[in-house]
N, C-alpha and C positions, 0 to 999 in steps of 0.2 A: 652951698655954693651959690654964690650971684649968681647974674646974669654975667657982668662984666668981665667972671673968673673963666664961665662958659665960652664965648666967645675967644678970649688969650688960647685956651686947651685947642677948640677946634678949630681948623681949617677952616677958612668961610671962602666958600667960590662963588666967583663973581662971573655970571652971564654974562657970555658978550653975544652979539644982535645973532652973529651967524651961527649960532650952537642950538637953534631952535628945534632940532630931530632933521629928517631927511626932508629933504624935498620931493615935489612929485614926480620929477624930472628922474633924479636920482631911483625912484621906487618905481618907475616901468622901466629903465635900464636894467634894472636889478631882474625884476621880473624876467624880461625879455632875456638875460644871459640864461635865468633856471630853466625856462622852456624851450630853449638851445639845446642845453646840457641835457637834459628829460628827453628829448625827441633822439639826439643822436645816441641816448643808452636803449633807449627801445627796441631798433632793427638786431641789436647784441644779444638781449636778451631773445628774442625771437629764436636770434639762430643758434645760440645756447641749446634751448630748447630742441629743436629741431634734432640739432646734433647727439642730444641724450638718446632721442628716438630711435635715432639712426644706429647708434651703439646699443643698445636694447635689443632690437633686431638683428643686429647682427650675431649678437650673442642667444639669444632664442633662436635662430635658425643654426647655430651651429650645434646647437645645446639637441634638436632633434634629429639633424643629419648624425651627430654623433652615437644616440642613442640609438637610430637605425643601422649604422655599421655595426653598433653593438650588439644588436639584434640578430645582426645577416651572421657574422663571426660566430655567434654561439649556434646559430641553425645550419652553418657549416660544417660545424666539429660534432655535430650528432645531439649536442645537447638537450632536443626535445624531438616533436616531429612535428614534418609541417606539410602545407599541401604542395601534391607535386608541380603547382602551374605558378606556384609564387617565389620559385629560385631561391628560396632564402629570406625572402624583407617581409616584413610584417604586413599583415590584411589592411589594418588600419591603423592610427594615430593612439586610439585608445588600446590599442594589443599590446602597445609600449608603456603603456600606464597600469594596467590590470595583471600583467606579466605572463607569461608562459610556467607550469608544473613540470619542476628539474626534480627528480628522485625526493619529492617530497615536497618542497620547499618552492616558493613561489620567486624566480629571478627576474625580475622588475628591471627595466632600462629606462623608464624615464619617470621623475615624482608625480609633475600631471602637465597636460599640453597647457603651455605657455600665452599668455594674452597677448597677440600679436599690438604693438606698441602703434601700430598705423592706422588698423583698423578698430581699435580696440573691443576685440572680439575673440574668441580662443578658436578663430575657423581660418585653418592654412588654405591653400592650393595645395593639393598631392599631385604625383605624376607616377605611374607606373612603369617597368621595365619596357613594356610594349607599348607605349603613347611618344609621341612627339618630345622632344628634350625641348622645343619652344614652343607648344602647345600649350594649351591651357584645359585640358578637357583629360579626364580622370576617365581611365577606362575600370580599375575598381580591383583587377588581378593583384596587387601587391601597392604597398609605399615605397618607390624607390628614393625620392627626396619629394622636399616640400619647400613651398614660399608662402609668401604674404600677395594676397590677394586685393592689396591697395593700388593704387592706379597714378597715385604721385612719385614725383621725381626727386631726388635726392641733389644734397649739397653740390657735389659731383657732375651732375647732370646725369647720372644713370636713373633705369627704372628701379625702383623697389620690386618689382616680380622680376627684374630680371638677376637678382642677388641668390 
C-alpha cells in the first residue's frame, strides 16, 4: 500500500493554533479547584475519625460495665464467694478476665480488658461503691464502673470521663 492509499484510509487532523495543550492560566485554576476540594475533604475525614473513636468507646465501656453486672448477678445468686466489703463487683478489671471457680469450671465475664480507643492504652479509671460518683480517685474495695481516663472532649461537647 502507497503512501497515497494511506492517507485516503486515515483521517488526517489538522492543528489549529488554539489546540496547543492547556494553558498556564488554565493549570493553576485547575490546580487551585483540587486544593479547594483536598482542603474542604480533610476537616471530614478528621471528624470520621474522631467519630469511629468515639463509638469504640462507647462500646468498650459498655462491653465492661456490662461484664461487671455480669459479675455482681452471678456473686448475687451464690455462684462463687466473695469478700464481705465488695458487695458483689469484682476487686479488679482483670478478676473479669481470669474468672472466678464455679463447681469446676472457670466462668469468665469478659475475653480481655479493651484498649481504650482515646488513650490508647488498656488502663481505665475505676470507681468503687464507696468513692465519689464524680471523683476521680479509686479507693480500691470493689469495681463499681469504669471510664476512660482521657481528658478530651467529644463531638458533643461532653467529657470523655464523664461517659
Amino acid at each position: 500500500m502507497g503512501y497515497e492509499s494511506m492517507r485516503a484510509v486515515l483521517p488526517i487532523r489538522v492543528k489549529l493554533d488554539g489546540e496547543r495543550g492547556l494553558t498556564l492560566v488554565e493549570l493553576i485554576v485547575t490546580v487551585t479547584i483540587l486544593a479547594i476540594l483536598a482542603s474542604a475533604a480533610l476537616p471530614i475525614a478528621r471528624f470520621k475519625v474522631k467519630r469511629e473513636k468515639e463509638r469504640e468507646l462507647r462500646r468498650d465501656l459498655w462491653e465492661m460495665r456490662d461484664s461487671i453486672d455480669r459479675y455482681k448477678d452471678a456473686a448475687d445468686k451464690g455462684a462463687f464467694q466473695i469478700k464481705l466489703d465488695s458487695q458483689g463487683y469484682p476487686p479488679d478489671l482483670d478478676k473479669l478476665v481470669t474468672g472466678e471457680e464455679v463447681q469446676g469450671k472457670k466462668l469468665r465475664f469478659l475475653r480481655k480488658i479493651p484498649v481504650d480507643p482515646m488513650t490508647g492504652k488498656a488502663e481505665w479509671g475505676m470507681r468503687s461503691m464507696q468513692d465519689d460518683p464524680k471523683g476521680d480517685s479509686f479507693g480500691g474495695q470493689n469495681v463499681f464502673d469504669v471510664y476512660t481516663k482521657s481528658t478530651g472532649t467529644a463531638l458533643d461537647g461532653t467529657k470523655y470521663s464523664d461517659w
